[in-house]
C-alpha positions in Angstrom: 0.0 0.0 0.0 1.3 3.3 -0.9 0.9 7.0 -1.8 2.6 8.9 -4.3 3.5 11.9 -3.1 3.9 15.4 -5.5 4.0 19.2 -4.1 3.1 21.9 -7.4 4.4 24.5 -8.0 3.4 26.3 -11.3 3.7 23.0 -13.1 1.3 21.1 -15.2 1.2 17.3 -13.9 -1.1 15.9 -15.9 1.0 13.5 -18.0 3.0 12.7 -14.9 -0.1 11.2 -13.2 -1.0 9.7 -16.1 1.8 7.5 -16.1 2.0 7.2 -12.4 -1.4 5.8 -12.3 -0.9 3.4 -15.0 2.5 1.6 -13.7 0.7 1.9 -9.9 -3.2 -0.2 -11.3 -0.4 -2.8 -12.6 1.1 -3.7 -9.4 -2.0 -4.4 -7.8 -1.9 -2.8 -4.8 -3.9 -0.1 -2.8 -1.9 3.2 -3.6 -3.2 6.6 -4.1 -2.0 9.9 -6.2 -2.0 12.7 -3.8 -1.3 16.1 -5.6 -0.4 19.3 -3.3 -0.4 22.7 -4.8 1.3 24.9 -3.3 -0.6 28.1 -4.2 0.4 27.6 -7.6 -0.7 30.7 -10.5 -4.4 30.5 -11.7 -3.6 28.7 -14.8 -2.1 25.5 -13.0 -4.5 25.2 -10.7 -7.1 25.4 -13.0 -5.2 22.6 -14.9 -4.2 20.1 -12.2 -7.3 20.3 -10.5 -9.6 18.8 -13.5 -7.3 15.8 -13.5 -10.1 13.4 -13.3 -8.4 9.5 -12.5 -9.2 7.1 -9.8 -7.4 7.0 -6.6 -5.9 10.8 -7.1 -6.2 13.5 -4.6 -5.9 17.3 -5.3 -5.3 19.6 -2.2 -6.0 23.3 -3.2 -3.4 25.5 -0.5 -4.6 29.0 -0.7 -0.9 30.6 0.7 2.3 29.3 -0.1 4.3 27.7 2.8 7.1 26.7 1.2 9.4 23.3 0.1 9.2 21.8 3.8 5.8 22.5 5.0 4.7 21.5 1.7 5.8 17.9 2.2 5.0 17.7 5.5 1.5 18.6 4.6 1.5 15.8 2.4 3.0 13.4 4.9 -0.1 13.7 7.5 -2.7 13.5 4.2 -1.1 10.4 2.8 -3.3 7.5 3.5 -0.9 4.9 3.2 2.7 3.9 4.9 4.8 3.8 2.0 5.5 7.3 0.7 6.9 7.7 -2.8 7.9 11.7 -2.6 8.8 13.4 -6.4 8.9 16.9 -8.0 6.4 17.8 -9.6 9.0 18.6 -12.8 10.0 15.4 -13.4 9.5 12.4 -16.5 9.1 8.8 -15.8 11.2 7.2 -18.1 11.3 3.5 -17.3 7.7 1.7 -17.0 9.3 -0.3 -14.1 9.4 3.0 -11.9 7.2 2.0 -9.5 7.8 -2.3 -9.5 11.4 -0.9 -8.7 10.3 0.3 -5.5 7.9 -2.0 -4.1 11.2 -4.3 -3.0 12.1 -1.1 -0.4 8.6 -1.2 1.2 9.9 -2.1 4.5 9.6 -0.2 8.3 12.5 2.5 8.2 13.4 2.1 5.0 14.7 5.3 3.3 15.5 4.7 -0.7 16.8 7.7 -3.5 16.3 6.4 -6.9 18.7 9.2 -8.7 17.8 11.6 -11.1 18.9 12.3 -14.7 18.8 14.6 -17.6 17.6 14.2 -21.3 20.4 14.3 -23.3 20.2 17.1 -25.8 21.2 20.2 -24.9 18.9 23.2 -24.1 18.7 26.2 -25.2 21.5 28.7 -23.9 20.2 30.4 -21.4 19.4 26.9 -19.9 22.2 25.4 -20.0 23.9 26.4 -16.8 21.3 24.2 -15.0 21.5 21.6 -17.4 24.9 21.2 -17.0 24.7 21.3 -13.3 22.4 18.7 -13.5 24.6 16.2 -15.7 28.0 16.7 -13.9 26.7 16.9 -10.2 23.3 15.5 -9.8 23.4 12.5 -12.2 25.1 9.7 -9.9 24.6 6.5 -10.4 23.5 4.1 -7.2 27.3 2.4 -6.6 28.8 5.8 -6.8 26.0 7.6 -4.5 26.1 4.7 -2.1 29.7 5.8 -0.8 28.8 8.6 1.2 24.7 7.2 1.3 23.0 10.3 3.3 25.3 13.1 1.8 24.1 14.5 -1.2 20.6 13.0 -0.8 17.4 14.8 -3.0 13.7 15.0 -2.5 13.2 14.6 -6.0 12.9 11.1 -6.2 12.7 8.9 -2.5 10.4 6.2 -0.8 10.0 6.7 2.8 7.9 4.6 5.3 5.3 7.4 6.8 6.2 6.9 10.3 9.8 7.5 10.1 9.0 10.9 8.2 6.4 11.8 10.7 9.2 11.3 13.2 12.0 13.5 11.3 9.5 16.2 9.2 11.1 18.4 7.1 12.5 21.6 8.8 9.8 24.3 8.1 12.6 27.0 9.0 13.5 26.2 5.2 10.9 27.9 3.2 13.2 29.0 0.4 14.9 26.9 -2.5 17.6 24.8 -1.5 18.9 22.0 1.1 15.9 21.2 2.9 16.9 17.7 1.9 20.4 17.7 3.0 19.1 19.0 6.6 16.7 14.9 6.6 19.9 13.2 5.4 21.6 14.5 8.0 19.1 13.5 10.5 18.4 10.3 9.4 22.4 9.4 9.4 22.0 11.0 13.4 19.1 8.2 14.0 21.6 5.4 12.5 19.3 5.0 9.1 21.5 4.6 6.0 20.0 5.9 3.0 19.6 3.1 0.4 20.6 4.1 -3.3 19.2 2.3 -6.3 19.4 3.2 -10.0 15.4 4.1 -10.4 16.1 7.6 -11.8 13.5 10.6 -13.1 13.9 12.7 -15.2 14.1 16.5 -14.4 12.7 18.5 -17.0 12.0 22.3 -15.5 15.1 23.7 -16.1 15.5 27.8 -15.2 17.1 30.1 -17.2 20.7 31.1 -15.9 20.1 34.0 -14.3 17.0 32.5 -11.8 18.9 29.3 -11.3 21.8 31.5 -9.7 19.0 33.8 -7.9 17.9 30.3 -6.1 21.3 29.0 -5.7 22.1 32.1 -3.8 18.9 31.3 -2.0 20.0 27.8 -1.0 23.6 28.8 0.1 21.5 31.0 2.5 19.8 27.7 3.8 23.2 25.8 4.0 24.0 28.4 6.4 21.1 28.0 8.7 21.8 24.2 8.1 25.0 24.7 9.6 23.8 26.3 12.9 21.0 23.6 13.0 24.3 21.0 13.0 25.7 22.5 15.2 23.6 22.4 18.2 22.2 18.9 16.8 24.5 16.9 14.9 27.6 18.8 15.2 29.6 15.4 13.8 28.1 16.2 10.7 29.2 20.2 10.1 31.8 19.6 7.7 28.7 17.3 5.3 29.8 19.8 2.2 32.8 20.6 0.4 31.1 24.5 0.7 31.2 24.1 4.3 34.6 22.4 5.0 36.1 25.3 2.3 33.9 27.8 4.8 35.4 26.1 7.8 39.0 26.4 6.6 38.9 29.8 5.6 37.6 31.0 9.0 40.0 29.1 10.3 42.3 31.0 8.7 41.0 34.0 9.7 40.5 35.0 6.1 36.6 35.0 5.7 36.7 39.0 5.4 39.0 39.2 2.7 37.3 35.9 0.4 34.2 37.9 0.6 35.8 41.5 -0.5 37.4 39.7 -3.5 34.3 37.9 -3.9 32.6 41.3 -4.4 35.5 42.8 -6.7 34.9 39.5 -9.2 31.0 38.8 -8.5 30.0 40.3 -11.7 32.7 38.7 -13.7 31.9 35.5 -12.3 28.6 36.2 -12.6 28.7 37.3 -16.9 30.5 33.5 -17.2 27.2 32.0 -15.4 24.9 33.7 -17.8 27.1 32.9 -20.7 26.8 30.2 -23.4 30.0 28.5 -22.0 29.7 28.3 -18.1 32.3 27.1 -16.1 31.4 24.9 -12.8 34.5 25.5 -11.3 33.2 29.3 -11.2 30.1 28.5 -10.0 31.6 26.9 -7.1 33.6 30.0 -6.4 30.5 31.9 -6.8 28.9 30.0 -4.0 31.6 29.8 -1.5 31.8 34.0 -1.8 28.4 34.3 -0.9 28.7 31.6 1.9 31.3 34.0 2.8 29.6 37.3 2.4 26.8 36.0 4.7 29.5 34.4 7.7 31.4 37.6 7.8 27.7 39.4 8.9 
């Protein structure tokens, strides 16, 4: 028995659930579609709501509460104990998706099934996150499985309900960004090993350059409030990120004051690479570690 699980966000879902429900009837089990919109723009609502299949729920949110309290919402609707949690951006590529799961539908079991990227590039001013995507996010199982809770993504996980009712999301972190990190922390602090398995969607919604750096700016904010959290909680587990260990060093050093000046001397430069048709990852990574360290200097 088990619920699929998919917050909205300005996204039409309709084919998604389409082939959800079709792969779910064929494994003969009670499951239910349970669609959460997360005061989405007139157009998508309008949209998602007239999905009309068996065993699908639609919950209208009038406000918008953000990437934790979203999830959580959907946790304590969920009829079932086996939660299957995915963006609402993503493709189903494999028509085993769901058989590949049913395996993991055990009492504190946590599994991430990966995510991938279609092969053709996008447009220009998409390919930053494209890019992204394809060097950073698209791990396979036997390579994520070496550091199993670092690294791990809401965008594609099974989760038995009562574990996730234990450790909700953090609803300090409404903003983009690590939100995820902050449960694979705390499920490494309860002694649960996240299980990897090559059961990958697809991400489709790709931003434009100049928003996926606005949110990435956003989420290096959240790795910073992640880091206090740690640090009364878990503190073992401060040092999760390359980010944070470079952070770590540097104040160490006593030199956070002076990464952040240069950081603002060479932020637009950086920043005209980003937005460019040839981005460079290694200056994206310098991008983030300056604003890590504009916001530890304050």
């Amino acid at each position: 028995m088990f619920s699929i699980c998919i917050p909205i966000y300005n996204y039409d879902v309709g084919e998604l659930a389409q082939r959800l429900h079709r792969q779910a009837l064929h494994t003969g089990q009670a499951f239910e579609i349970l669609l959460a919109d997360d005061a989405s723009k007139e157009k998508y609502r309008q949209v998602n709501s007239a999905i009309d299949l068996p065993y699908l729920r639609y919950i209208q949110l009038t406000e918008n509460v953000g990437r934790s309290k979203i999830r959580n919402c959907l946790v304590q609707a969920a009829k079932y104990p086996y939660l299957i949690f995915m963006d609402c951006d993503s493709a189903v590529p494999s028509e085993a998706y769901i058989d590949n799961y049913i395996p993991y539908f055990k009492e504190n079991i946590v599994c991430y099934g990966g995510r991938i990227y279609e092969e053709k590039r996008p447009h220009d001013t998409k390919y930053l996150r494209w890019k992204y995507g394809v060097k950073r996010e698209s791990i396979p199982a036997e390579k994520r499985e070496k550091n199993s809770n670092f690294g791990f993504m809401t965008c594609n996980f099974l989760m038995y309900k009562p574990l996730l009712k234990k450790l909700p999301f953090d609803e300090t972190i409404r903003e983009y960004g690590h939100e995820d990190t902050l449960l694979g922390l705390q499920l490494l602090g309860e002694d649960i090993q996240i299980q990897h398995i090559d059961n990958p969607l697809v991400h489709l919604g790709l931003e434009d350059a100049d928003v996926f750096v606005a949110k990435t700016e956003k989420a290096v904010a959240n790795l910073r409030k992640i880091e206090k959290i740690l640090n009364e909680k878990y503190p073992r587990y401060v040092n999760h990120s390359k980010l944070i260990r470079m952070e770590l060093k540097l104040r160490k050093w006593r030199l956070i004051p002076l990464a952040a000046i240069v950081f603002l001397i060479f932020k637009h430069l950086i920043k005209s690479n980003l937005l460019s048709k040839r981005p460079s990852l290694f200056l994206f990574d310098l991008y983030k570690l300056g604003t890590l360290c504009c916001l530890a200097r304050t």
